[in-house]
C-alpha positions in Angstrom: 119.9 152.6 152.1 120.4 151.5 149.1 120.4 148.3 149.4 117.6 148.4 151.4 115.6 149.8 148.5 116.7 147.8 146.8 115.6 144.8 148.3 112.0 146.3 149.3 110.8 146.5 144.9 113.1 143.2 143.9 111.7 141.0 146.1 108.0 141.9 145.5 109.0 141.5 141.9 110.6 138.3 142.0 107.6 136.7 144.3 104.9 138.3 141.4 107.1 137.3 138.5 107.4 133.3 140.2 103.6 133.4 140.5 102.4 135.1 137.8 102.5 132.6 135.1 102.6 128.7 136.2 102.9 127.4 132.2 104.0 123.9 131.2 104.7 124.9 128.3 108.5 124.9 127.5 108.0 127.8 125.0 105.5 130.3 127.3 106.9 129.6 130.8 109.0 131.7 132.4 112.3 131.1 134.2 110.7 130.3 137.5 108.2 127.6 136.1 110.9 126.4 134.0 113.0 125.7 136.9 109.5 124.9 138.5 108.7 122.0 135.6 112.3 120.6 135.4 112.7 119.8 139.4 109.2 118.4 139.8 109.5 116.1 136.2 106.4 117.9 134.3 108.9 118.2 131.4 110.4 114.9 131.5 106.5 113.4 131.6 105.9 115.6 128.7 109.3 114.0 126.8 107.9 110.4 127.9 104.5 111.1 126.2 106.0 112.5 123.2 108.1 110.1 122.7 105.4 107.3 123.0 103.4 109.3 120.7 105.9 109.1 118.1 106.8 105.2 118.8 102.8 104.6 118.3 103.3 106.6 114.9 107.0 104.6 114.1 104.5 101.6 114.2 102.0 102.5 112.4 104.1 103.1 109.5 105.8 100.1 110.0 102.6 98.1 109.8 101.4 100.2 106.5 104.4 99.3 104.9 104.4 95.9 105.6 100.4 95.8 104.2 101.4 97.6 101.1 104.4 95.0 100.8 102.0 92.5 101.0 99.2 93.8 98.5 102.7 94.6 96.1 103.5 90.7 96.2 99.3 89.9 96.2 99.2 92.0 92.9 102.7 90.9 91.2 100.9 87.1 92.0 97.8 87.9 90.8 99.6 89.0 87.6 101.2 86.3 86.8 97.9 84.2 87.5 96.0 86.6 85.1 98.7 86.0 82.3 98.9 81.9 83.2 95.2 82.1 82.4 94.9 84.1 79.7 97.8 82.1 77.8 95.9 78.8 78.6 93.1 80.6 77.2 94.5 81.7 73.8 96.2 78.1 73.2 92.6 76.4 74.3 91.2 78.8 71.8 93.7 77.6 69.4 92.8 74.5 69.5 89.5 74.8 68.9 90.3 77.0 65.6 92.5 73.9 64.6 89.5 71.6 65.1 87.1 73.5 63.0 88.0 71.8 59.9 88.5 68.4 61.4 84.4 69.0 62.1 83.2 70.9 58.8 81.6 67.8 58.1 80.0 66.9 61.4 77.6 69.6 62.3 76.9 68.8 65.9 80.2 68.1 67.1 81.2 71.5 65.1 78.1 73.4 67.4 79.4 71.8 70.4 83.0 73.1 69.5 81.7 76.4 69.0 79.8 76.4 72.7 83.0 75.9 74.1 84.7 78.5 72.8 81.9 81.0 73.6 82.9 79.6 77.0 86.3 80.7 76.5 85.3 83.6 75.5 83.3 84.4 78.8 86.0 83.2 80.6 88.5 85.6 79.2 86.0 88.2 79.9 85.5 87.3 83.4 89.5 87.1 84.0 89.2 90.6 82.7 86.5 91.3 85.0 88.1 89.8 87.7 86.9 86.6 88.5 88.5 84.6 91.3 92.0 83.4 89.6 91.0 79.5 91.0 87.3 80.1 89.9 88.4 80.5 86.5 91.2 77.7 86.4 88.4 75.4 87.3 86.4 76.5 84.2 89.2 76.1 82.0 90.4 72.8 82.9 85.7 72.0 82.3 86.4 73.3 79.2 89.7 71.7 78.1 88.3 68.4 79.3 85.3 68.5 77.3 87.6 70.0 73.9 89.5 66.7 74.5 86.7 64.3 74.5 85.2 66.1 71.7 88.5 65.7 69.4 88.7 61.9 70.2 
């Protein structure tokens, strides 16, 4: 009898319980939809997404990191470039200082000397500012040219 009682609230129990909550969630479900999720797959398609969620993440980082490699080595290069000009500058500038006195004597070649390094000027300014690198060479090598024809 017993037994019988037993079996008459446990079974009524056990059929509410495996009812009562049908989650898919590994944390609210109970033992009947856990054992419910793992023999029809739900948590294995849940692992699956998961795991391409955080391959899609893996790659984007990857891909970040390769951008901000690439802008490291653009800015190093774009350094250098900045202090290639700027020297090239300063020693163009020089040599306009040196030909001052050679053109004390010669005012028009001493006022075209002096517009060229006004240009220098802007051009140091604009490097500053800047100015595309090959923009800027082009302008300097103008420049140097017309210095050298100017000393001859």
């Amino acid at each position: 009898m017993n037994n019988s009682v037993f079996r008459r609230l446990l079974l009524p129990g056990v059929i509410v319980l495996a009812g009562c909550s049908g989650s898919t969630d590994p944390e609210t479900a109970h033992l009947f939809d856990n054992v419910k999720n793992l023999n029809n797959g739900e948590y294995d398609r849940q692992i699956a997404s998961k795991d391409a969620e955080a391959a899609a993440i893996v790659r984007q980082n990857n891909a970040a990191s390769a951008r901000i490699s690439t802008l490291r080595n653009q800015s190093a290069s774009n350094s250098a470039e900045i202090k290639a000009l700027t020297s090239q500058i300063s020693s163009l500038r020089a040599q306009t200082s040196s030909l001052r006195g050679k053109f004390s004597n010669q005012p028009d070649k001493l006022a075209q000397l002096n517009q060229l390094d006004g240009q220098l000027v802007q051009i140091r300014a604009d490097v500053g500012a800047g100015t595309s690198p090959s923009v800027a060479r082009a302008e300097l090598n103008r420049v140097s040219a017309a210095i050298r024809a100017l000393s001859r």
